[in-house]
N, C-alpha and C positions, 0 to 999 in steps of 0.2 A: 557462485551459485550456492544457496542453503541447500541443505541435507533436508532429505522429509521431515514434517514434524509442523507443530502448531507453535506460533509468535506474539506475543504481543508488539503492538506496532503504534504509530504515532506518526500522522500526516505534516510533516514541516515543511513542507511546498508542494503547490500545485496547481496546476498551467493547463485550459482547455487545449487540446490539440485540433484546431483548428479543419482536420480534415473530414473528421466527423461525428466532432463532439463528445471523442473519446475525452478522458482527462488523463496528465503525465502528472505522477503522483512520486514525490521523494518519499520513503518510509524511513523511522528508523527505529531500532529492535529496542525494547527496554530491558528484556532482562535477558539471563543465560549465558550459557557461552559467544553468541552474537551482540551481544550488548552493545549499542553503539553505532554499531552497521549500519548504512544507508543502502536502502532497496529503491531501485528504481522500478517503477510498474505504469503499463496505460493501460486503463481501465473502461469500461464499458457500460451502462447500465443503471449505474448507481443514483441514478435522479438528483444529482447535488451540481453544485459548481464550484470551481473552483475555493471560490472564499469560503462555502460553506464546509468543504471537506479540508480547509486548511485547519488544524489544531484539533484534528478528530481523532480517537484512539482508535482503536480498532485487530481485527486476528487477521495475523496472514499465516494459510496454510499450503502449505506444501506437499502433493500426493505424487509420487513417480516426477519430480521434476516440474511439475507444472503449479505454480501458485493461483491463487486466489484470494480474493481480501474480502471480511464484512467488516464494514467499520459501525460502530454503535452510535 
């Protein structure tokens, strides 16, 4: 689990989840003390598809434990 705080992040696989269209999303951190790190996330919302959100940059934040991602 990451600590609170704001990521830079980068989509290098991702797989609709077939149950309801969610997407499983690998991240991984670019910079910081996480550097490196693969986050795994399913996702909701984001209008894209897989291929489209594959190679996309984006912030993952972190508030009390719970993440969230906007990818640009």
């Amino acid at each position: 689990m990451l600590p609170d705080g704001t990521f830079d992040v980068f989509v290098v696989d991702a797989a609709t989840d077939g149950r309801d269209g969610a997407l499983r999303l690998e991240l991984t951190i670019l910079s910081g003390e996480h550097k490196g790190e693969l986050v795994p996330m399913r996702v909701m919302g984001l209008g894209l598809d897989e291929l489209d959100a594959l190679g996309m940059p984006g912030t993952l934040t972190v508030q009390g434990g719970d993440p969230s991602l906007a990818l640009e």
